[in-house]
N, C-alpha and C positions, 0 to 999 in steps of 0.2 A: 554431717554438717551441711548447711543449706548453702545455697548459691548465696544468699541474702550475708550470712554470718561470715562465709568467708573473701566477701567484697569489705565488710565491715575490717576485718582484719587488717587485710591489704593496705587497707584507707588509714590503719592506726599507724604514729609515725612510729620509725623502727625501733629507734635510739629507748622510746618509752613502753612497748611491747611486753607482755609478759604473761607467763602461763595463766595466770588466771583470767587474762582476754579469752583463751583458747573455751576454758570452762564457762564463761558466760555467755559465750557469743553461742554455745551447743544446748545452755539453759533457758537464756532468753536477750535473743540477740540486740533488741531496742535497749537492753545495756551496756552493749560495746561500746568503753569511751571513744568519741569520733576526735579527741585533740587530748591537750594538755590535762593529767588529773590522775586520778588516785582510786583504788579501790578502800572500804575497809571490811574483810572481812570477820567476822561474826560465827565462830565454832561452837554449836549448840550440845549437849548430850544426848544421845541417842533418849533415853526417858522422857524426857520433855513431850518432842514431839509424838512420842508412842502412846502419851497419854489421852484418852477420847475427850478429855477437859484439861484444857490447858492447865496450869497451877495458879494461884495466886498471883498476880502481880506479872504474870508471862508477856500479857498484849501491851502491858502500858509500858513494861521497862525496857520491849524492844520497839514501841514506837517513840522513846527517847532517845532513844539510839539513832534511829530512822530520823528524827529529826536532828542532833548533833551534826550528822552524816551531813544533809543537806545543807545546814548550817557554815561546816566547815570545808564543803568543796570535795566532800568524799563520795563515791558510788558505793551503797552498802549490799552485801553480799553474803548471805547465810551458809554454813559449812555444817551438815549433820548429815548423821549415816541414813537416807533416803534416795530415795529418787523422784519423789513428789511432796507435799506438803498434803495433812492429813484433810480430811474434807473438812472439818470446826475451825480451819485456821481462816482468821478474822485479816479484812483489808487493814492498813497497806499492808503486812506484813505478806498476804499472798504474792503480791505484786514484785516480792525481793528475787534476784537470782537464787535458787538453791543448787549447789555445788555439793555434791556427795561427796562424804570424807574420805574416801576411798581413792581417792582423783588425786593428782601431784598438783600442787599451787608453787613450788619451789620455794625458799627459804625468803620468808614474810617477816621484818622484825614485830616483836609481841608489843601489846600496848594495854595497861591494865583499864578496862570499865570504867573506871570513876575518873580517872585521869582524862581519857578521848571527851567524856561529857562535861568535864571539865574546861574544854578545849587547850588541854597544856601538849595532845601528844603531835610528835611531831609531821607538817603536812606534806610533806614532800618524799615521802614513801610511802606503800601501802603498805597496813598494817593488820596484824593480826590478833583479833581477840578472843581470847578463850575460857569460856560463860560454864562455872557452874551453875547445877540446878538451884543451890541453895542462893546465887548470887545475883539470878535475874528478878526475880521479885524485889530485891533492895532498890534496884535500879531506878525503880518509880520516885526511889526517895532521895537518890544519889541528890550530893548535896550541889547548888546552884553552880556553872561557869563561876573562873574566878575566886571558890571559898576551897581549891585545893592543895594543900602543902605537895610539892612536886619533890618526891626525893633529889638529891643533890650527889652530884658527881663532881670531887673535890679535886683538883689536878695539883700536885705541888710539884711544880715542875726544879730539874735540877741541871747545876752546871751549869753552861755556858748557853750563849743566844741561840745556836744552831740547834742544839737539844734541847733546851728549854720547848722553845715554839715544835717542836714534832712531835713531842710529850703531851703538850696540850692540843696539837691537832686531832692528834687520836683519840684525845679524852673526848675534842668537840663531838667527833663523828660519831662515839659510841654514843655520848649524850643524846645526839642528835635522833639516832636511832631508838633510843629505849625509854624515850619521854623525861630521863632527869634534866635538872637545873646544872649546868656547866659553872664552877667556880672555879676560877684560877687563883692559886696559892702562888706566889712568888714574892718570893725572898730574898732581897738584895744580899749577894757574898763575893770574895774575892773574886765568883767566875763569872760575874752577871752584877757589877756594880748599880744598878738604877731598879727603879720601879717598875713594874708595867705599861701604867700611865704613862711614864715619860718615853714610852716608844710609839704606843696606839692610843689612839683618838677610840674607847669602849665603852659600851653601853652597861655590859654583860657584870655580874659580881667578880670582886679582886680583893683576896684576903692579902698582906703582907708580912704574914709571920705564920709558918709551918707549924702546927697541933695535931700530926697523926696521934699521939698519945690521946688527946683530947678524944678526938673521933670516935677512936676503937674503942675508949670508955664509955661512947656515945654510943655504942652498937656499929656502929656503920664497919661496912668489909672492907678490911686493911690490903689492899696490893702494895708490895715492897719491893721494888724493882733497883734498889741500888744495893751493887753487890757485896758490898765491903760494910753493909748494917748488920746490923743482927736480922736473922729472917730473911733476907734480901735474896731476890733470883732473878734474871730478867727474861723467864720465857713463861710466867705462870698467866694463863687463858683467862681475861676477865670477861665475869660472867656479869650482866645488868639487866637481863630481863625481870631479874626478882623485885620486889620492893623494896625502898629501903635507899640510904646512903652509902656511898662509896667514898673511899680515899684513897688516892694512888699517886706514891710519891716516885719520880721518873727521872729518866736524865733521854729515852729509851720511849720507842713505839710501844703501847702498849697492843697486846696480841689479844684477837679479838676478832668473832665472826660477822660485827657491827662496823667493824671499821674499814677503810680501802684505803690505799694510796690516793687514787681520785676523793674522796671523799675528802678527806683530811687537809690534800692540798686546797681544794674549791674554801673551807674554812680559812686558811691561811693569805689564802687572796683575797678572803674577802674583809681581814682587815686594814679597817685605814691607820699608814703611820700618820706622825705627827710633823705637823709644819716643815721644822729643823730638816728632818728626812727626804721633804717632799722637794725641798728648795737646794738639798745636793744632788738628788737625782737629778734634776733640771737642770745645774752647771754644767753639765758638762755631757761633750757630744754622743747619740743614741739613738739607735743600735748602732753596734760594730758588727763587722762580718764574723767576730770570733771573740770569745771573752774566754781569761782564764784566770782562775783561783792559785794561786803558790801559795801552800800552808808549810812550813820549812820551822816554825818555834813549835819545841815540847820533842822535837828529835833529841839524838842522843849528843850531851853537851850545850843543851837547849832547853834544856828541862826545869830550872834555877826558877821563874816563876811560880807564885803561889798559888795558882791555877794549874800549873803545869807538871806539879814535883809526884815523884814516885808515888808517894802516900794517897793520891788520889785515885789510883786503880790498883787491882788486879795486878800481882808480877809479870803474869801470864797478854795482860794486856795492854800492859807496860813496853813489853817486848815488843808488841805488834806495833804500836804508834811509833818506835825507833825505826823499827824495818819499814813502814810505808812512808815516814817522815822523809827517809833516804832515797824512797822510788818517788817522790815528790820535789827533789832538789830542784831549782831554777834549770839548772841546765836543761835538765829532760824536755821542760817546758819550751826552753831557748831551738832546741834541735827541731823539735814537732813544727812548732811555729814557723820556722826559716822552712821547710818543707812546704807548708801551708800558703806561706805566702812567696814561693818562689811562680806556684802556679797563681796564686792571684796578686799581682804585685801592690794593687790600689786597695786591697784589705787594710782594716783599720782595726786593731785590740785595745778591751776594756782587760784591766789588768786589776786584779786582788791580791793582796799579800801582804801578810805578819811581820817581814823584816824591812827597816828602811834601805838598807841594802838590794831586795830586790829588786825595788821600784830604781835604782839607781844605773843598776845594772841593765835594767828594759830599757831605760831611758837612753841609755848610750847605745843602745844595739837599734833600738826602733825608733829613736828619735819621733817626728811627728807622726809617725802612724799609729803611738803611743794612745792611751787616750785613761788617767784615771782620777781619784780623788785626793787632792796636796790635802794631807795632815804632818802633825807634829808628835802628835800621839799613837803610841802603840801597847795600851794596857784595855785593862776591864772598866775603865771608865764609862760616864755617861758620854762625855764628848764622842770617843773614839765608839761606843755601841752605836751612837747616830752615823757616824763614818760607816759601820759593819752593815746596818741595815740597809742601808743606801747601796751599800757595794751586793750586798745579797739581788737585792732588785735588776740593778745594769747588768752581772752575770747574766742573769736571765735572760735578757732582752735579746740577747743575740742567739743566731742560729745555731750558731755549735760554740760547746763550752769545753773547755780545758777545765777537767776539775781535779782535784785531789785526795787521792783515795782515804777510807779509814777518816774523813774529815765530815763532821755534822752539816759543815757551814757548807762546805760546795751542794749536800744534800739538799740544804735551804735554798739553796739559787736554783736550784733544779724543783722541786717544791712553787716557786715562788713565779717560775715562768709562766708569761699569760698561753703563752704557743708552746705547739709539742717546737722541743729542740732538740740537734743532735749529741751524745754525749761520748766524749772520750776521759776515762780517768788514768792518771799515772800509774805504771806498775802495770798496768792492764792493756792497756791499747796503744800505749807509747813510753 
């Protein structure tokens, strides 16, 4: 590597860096992106270039590529088993990096041809495309931006708010990464009384009535992540590099080499709530030095709710929401907190919680260091979902959260935080 390539390097910021800098800056370094941006690379077959005359349709279909590329803000970057390009290979395409396939690029989500020229695939990754022989001569005639059905990645999400939205986070991120269309399925039921819409302000498509049936008759690949269906598992690998529709009905991350935690949460920040939302979080004072969640209904004797009764899990995981329901009791929370704030006396808590009870209880212990949202309601409503979201949000806000284990919703204020925060959960740290 030259002195030149590896100032180049240096100079890329760090956070954006990636192996295929390494390969182009040693190919042809005047293509080290110097800021913000994107490679796409372009994996040719060894035949192609082997051949002393290109094929039909070779120069045009990669200089629509070449041009998409430029179009869309991408640095394009050729991948075939060489170390030169053949003497016949025609401008621009001499001008591209070539990368020997032999070389590590690390794990590049795939982006099919007609979709990148399409400009549907996604730009805020690089991506990788992998060019049969038979499929780059088509290319010249790929049909215009704009005329391509973009498979569709169906999310029905299940359950209650806190899983609903992490169900669909994952779906976004996969989306995100493998060019399909994101459609959120949500179905108003006992555990998620409302709409969609009546939470977020979206652009994006929203079915309101669940058709896995429909789908799978439709071809599209069925993921069934709720355990108590028929078929249902919740650790099966979803695959979306392929073509084609998906459906994935979840309560549950789906598992996935396309998806991250970072990823999924930046999705979920980056929806706007709805008015109602915006105007509880504003009442009332933010940040505190310390916010915590009390999830205490669906324990054992607590369970009498139609969101909450047996029949909606697993025996097996039945058990488990009893046992952490009991290491999540008020008090545990009451003991940490007096600790907490013995060393910081002027600390102030934003407080969450299912029972009207507990907040009754805060309120006589912490009096005005207190700080949360007066409701009347404590069910699956719309009113009390505006309450939930609003309360997921101010968890967040603070530096360190009390949260409660085995619980979707403390995951969502964690999720939901603009800053890293510190996190303690019951049962576990206290």
């Amino acid at each position: 590597m030259t002195g030149e390539s590896f100032e180049l390097l240096i100079d890329r910021p760090h956070s954006e860096a990636c192996r295929i800098d390494v390969e182009v800056a040693l190919a042809s370094p005047k293509h080290v992106l110097r800021g913000p941006g994107n490679y796409v690379v372009v994996e040719l077959p060894g035949k192609i270039l082997d051949s002393d005359i290109p094929v039909a349709g070779f120069e045009a279909g990669l200089r629509r590529l070449i041009d998409a590329a430029v179009r869309q803000g991408f640095t394009l970057v050729i991948r075939a088993p060489h170390i030169a390009y053949p003497k016949q290979t025609p401008e621009p395409i001499l001008d591209v990096p070539l990368i020997p396939s032999w070389e590590q690029i690390g794990t590049v989500p795939i982006a099919r041809a007609d979709v990148f020229l399409a400009g549907l695939a996604p730009r805020k990754k690089n991506l990788l495309i992998k060019l049969r022989k038979d499929e780059i001569a088509g290319l010249a005639l790929a049909a215009p931006p704009g005329s391509v059905r973009r498979s569709k990645f169906y999310i029905d999400a299940q359950h209650g708010l806190g899983n609903r939205l992490r169900a669909i986070a994952s779906a976004a991120a996969i989306s995100e990464n493998s060019g399909h269309e994101l459609v959120i399925v949500w179905e108003p039921d006992a555990h998620c009384d409302c709409q969609f819409g009546d939470l977020f302000t979206y652009d994006g498509a929203v079915e309101s009535r669940r058709f896995i049936e429909t789908a799978a008759g439709d071809g599209a690949k069925i993921y069934n992540y709720m355990p108590l269906e028929s078929g249902g598992q919740t650790d099966q690998p979803v695959y979306a590099e392929t073509d084609g529709d998906i459906y994935a009905r979840s309560a549950y991350v789906l598992k996935s080499a396309l998806s991250s935690w970072e990823s999924e949460n930046l999705f979920l920040r980056s929806l706007t709530p709805v008015d109602r939302i915006q105007e509880l979080v504003r009442s009332v004072r933010h940040p505190n030095e310390v916010s915590a969640h009390v999830r205490m209904e669906a324990g054992a004797g607590r369970d009498h709710n139609t969101w909450d009764r047996p029949e909606n899990w697993r025996p097996e995981d039945h058990s488990l929401i009893h046992e952490w329901r009991a290491k999540s009791h008020f008090s545990h929370f009451l003991r940490r907190l007096d600790t907490l704030f013995a060393k910081k006396s002027h600390a102030t808590l934003f407080l969450a919680a299912d029972l009207p009870e507990t907040y009754e209880i805060f309120a006589d212990h912490f009096g005005e260091k207190l700080v949360r949202l007066q409701r009347t309601v404590y069910d699956r409503s719309l009113e009390q979902l505006h309450y939930a979201m609003a309360d997921a949000i101010l968890l967040g806000r603070s530096p360190l959260l009390l949260g409660s284990t085995w619980s979707s919703f403390s995951e969502l204020a964690m999720r939901l935080a603009p800053e890293p925060i510190k996190i303690e959960m019951s049962g576990q740290d206290f």
